[in-house]
C-alpha positions in Angstrom: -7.6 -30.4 21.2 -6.2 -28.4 18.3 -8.9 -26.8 16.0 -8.7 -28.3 12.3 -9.0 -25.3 9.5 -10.5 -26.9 6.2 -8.9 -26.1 3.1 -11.5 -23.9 2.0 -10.4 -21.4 4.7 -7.2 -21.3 3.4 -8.3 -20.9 -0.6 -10.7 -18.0 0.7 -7.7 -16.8 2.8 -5.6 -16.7 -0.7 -8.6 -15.0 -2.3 -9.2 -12.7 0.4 -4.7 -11.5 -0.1 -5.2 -11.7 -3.3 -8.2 -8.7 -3.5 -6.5 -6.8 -1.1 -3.4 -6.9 -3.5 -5.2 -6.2 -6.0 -6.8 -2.9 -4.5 -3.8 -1.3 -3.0 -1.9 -2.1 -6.6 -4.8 0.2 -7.9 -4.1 2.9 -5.9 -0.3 2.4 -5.8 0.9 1.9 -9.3 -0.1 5.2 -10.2 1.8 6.9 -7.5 5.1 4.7 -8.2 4.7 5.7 -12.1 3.9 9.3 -11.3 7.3 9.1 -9.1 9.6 7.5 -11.4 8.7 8.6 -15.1 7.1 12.7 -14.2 8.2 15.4 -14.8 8.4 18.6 -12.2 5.6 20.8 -12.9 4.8 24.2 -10.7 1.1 24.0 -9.3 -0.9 26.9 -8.0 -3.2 25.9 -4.7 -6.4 26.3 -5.3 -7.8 25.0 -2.6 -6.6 24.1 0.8 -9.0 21.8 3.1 -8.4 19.9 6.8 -10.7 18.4 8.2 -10.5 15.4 11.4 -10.2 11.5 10.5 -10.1 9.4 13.4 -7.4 10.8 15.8 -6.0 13.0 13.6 -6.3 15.7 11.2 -5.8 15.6 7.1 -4.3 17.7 5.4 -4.5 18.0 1.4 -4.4 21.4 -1.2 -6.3 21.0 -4.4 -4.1 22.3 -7.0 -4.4 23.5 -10.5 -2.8 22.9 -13.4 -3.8 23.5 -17.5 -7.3 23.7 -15.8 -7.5 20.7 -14.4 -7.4 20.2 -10.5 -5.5 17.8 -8.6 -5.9 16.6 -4.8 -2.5 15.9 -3.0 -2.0 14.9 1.0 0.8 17.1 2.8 1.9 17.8 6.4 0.4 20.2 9.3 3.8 22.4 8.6 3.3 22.4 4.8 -0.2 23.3 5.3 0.4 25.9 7.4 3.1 27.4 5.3 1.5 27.7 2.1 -1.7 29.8 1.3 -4.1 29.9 -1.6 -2.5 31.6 -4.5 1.0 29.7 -3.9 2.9 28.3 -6.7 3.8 24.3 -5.6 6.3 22.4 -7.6 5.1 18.7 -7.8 5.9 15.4 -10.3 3.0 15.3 -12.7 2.7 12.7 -15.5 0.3 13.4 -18.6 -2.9 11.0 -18.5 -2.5 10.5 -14.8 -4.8 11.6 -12.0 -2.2 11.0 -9.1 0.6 13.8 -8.3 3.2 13.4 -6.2 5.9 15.8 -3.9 9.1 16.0 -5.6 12.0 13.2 -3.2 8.6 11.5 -2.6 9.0 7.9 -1.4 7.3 5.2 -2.8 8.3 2.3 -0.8 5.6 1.5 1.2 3.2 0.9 -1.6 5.8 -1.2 -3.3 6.2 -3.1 0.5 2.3 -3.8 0.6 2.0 -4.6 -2.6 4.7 -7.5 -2.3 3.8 -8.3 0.7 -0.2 -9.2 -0.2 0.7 -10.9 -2.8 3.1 -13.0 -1.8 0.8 -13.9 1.5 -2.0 -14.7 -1.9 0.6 -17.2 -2.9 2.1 -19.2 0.6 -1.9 -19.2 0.7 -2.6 -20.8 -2.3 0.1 -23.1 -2.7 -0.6 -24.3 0.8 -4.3 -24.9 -0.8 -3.1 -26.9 -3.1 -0.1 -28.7 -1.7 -1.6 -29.9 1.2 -5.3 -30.4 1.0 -5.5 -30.6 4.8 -3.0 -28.1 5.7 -2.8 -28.7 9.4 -1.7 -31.8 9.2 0.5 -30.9 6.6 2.0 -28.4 9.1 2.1 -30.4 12.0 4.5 -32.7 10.3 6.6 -30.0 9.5 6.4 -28.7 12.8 5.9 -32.0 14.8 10.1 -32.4 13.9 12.1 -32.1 17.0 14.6 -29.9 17.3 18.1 -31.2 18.0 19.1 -31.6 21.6 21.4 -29.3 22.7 25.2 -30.6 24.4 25.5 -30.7 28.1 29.2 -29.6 29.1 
């Protein structure tokens, strides 16, 4: 016997996408302006710190810049390279708190973005499309398939 799922699963489902959306377009806008309208500035490390997360270590510098510090993720070999007192170029845009590597990719926050939001959507439109969507989909999926030719 196949398991109903009542509609308000699915609207809480599109709610649930839709938050998520929401919080990684709050972290990621500012990194995909930051990218595409900064300017290269040189930074001087302040700061480096590592410490262990889960099965790895983090790596990040604290840099400064017209007095202001800035916290920026970089690699094991990065880290190690660079000391306290090293000038770092990095895009910087004025008014924003997120800095980012010159050639940085922005991709995956523009991926995850899309990708909740359009899962908020199938969501919701199934919501309201189909108030009982498993029957809506098991007469979509209920069609059979066209029998293949025997030679």
């Amino acid at each position: 016997m196949q398991q109903k799922i009542s509609s308000g699963s699915v609207l809480t489902i599109a709610i649930l996408f839709f938050i998520i959306g929401i919080g990684i377009s709050l972290e990621g806008l500012p990194v995909i302006a930051v990218a595409s309208k900064g300017k290269i500035v040189t930074m001087q490390v302040a700061k480096k710190e590592s410490y262990y997360k889960g099965k790895s270590y983090s790596y990040n510098f604290q840099l400064v810049y017209n007095n202001k510090l800035y916290k920026i993720g970089t690699s094991k070999k990065f880290y190690q390279i660079h000391e306290i007192g090293d000038d770092i170029e990095v895009k910087y845009l004025d008014g924003m708190s997120s800095i980012v590597f010159p050639g940085q990719t922005t991709i995956y926050y523009k991926i995850l973005i899309a990708v909740f939001f359009i899962l908020s959507a199938a969501a919701a439109f199934i919501y309201f499309k189909c108030k009982r969507w498993m029957d809506c989909l098991d007469r979509y999926a209920s069609t059979p398939a066209p029998k293949k030719r025997r030679r």
